[in-house]
N, C-alpha and C positions, 0 to 999 in steps of 0.2 A: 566789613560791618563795624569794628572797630578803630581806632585809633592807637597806632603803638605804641603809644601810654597808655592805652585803656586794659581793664580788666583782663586777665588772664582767665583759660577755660576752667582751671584749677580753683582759681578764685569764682568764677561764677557756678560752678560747682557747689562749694562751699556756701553760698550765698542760700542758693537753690535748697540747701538741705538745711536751712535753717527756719527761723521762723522771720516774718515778716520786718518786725522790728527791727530783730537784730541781723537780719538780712543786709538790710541797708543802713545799718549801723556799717558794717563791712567793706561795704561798695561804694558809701559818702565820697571819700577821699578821689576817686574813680570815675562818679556818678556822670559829670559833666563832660567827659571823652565817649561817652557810650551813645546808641542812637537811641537811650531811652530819656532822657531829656528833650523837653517839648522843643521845637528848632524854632528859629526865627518866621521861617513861612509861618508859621498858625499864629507866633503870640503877636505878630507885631498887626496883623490883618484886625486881631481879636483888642486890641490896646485903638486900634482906629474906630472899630464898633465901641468901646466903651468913653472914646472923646464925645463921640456925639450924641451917648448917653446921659455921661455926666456935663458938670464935675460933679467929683463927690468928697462928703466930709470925710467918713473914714471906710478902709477898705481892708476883706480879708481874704488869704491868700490859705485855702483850704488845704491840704497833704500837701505843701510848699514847696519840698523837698530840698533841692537849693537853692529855690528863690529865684527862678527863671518868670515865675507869674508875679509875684511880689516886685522886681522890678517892673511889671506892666502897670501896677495901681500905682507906682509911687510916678507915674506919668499923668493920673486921673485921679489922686486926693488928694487933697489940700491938706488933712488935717494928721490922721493917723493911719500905719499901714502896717501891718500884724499878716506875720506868717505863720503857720501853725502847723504839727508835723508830730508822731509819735517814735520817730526816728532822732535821738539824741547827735547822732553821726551827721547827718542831712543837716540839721539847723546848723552844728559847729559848723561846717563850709559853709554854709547859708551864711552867717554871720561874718567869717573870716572875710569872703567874697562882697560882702556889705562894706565892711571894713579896709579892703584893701582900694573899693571903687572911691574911699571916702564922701564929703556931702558935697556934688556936684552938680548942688539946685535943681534935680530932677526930681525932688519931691521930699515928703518928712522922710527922716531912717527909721528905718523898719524895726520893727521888736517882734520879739521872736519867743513860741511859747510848744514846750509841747507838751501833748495832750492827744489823745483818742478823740478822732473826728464824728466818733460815736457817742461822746458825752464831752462834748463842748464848754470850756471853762468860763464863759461869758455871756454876758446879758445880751439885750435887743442894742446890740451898741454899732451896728454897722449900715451903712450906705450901699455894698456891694459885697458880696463875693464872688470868687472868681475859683477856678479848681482847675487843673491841666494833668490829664492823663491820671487819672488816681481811680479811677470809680471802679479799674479791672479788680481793684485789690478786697471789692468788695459782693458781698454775695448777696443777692436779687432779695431773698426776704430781708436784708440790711437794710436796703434802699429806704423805705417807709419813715426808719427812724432816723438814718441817715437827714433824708431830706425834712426830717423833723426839727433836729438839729439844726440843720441852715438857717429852718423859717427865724425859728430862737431866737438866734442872735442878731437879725436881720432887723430895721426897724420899719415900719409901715410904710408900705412903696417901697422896700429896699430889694435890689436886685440879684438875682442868684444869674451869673452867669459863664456857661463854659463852650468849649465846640466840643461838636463830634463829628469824628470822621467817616462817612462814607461806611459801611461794610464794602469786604470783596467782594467780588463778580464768584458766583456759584463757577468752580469749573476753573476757577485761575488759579497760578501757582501760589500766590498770598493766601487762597481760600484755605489750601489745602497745606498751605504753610501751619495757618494757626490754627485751623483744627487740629492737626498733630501737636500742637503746642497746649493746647488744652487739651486733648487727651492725656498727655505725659502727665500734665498737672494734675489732673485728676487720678491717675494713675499712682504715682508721688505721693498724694495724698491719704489713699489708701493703705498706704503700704508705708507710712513715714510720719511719727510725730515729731515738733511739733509743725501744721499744715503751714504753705505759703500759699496763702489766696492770692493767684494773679490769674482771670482769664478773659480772653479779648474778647468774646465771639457772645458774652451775656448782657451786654449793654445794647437792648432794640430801644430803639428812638419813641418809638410809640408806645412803647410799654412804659417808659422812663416821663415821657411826658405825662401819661394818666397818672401815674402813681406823684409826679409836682403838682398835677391840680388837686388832687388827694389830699396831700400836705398842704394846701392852703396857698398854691401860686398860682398866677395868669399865665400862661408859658405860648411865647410868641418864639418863630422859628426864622432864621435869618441865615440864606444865604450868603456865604465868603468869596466873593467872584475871583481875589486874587488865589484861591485854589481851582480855581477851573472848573469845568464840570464832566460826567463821566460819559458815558456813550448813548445811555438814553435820555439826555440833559438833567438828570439829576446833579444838585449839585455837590463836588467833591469833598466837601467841611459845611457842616451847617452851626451856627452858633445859638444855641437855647439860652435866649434870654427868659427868665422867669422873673413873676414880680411878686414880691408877696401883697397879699390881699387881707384887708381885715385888719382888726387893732390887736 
C-alpha cells in the first residue's frame, strides 16, 4: 500500500491521534509516497474535462495539499493559480515541489496561501476551482457553508469543479474496508481530542448535488470514460461540474 519511503505505521499512528491540521502538518514531507494523493488516472482525465471547458483567467486549487490539482490549472489558466491549504506542512512541499519543477511554460506559478476552506480569504476573484479528495475531511452540515465559500470567491459563470468516485459495491471487500475505517474514526473521535475529520462513506452524490444547487450553482454531472465503468454501466468517476449562477 505504501511506498518504502512512505510513512511509517508509527508515524501514521501519530498523525491519526492528532488533529487535522497538524496531522498533515506531520505527513507533508511523506504525503506524496502514500496512496492518498490524488494519482494521475483522475487528474489528468479531469485537466482534459477542464481544457474543453476553458481556458480560464484564474484558477483555485481548494485543500491543495501538495499541489497535485494546482499543477492541473496551471495547464487551463492563463492568468493566476492559487493553491490554498490550512496545513502549513502541505503548502511548504507544495512550494518546494513548485520550485524545484521551476517555470517550464506550463502555466503562471502558483502562490500559495493558507487559510480554512471554511472562511476563504478572497473575493469573487476566480474562473474555476477545482478540489481533489478533500471533502472527506469535512462534515455533511459543513458542506452548505462550505459550498458557500466556493460560490464567494467564484466569479459569475465561474466553475466549481471536482470527481467523485463511484461508491463500493454493498458486499465487497472496499465496502467493508471503509466502513471499518469509518467506524474506527468515529470511534477515535469519541474517545480522543482533539477530532481528525476523515470519512469516506459521507459524500452521496445526490445529496451533495442538492445542497450546490442550494448554494446558488447549475450542477451538470460528467462521465470519465478513461475510468471505466462498473458492472451495472454506471460510470466508475463522475466529474461535478457546477456553475455558479446569478450576480
Amino acid at each position: 500500500m505504501f511506498a518504502p519511503e512512505g510513512p511509517t505505521f508509527r508515524e501514521l499512528a501519530v498523525q491519526a491521534l492528532s488533529s487535522v491540521e497538524r496531522g498533515y502538518d506531520l505527513l507533508a514531507p511523506k504525503f506524496d509516497r502514500t496512496p492518498f494523493r490524488t494519482p494521475a488516472v483522475v487528474l489528468e482525465p479531469v485537466a482534459r474535462q477542464l481544457r474543453g471547458l476553458g481556458p480560464f483567467g484564474s484558477g483555485l486549487d481548494l485543500c491543495c495539499g501538495t499541489g497535485a490539482g494546482t499543477d492541473v490549472l496551471r495547464q487551463v489558466c492563463r492568468e493566476r493559480v492559487t493553491g490554498v491549504d490550512i496545513s502549513a506542512g502541505m503548502l511548504a512541499v507544495a512550494r518546494d515541489r513548485a520550485q524545484g519543477a521551476g517555470q517550464d511554460g506550463a502555466g503562471p506559478r502558483p502562490e500559495w496561501v493558507r487559510a480554512d476552506a471554511r472562511a476563504l480569504p478572497f473575493g469573487p476573484d476566480f474562473d474555476v476551482v477545482v478540489s481533489f479528495g478533500a471533502f472527506g475531511h469535512f462534515l455533511p452540515r459543513e458542506r452548505p457553508g462550505l459550498f458557500g465559500q466556493v460560490r464567494s470567491v467564484l466569479r459569475p459563470g465561474g466553475r466549481f469543479v471536482f470527481p467523485v468516485v463511484a461508491p463500493a459495491r454493498p458486499g465487497s471487500p472496499l465496502y467493508w474496508a471503509l466502513l471499518g475505517f469509518d467506524a474506527a474514526m468515529r470511534v477515535r473521535n469519541a474517545l480522543w481530542w482533539p477530532s481528525f475529520v476523515m470519512y469516506y462513506r459521507g459524500f452521496r452524490l445526490s445529496e451533495v448535488s442538492a445542497e450546490l444547487e442550494r448554494a446558488g450553482f447549475a450542477v451538470e454531472l460528467r462521465a470519465l470514460p478513461e475510468s471505466g465503468r462498473r458492472a451495472d454501466g454506471s460510470p466508475g468517476v463522475r466529474l461535478v461540474v457546477a456553475t455558479r449562477v446569478g450576480a
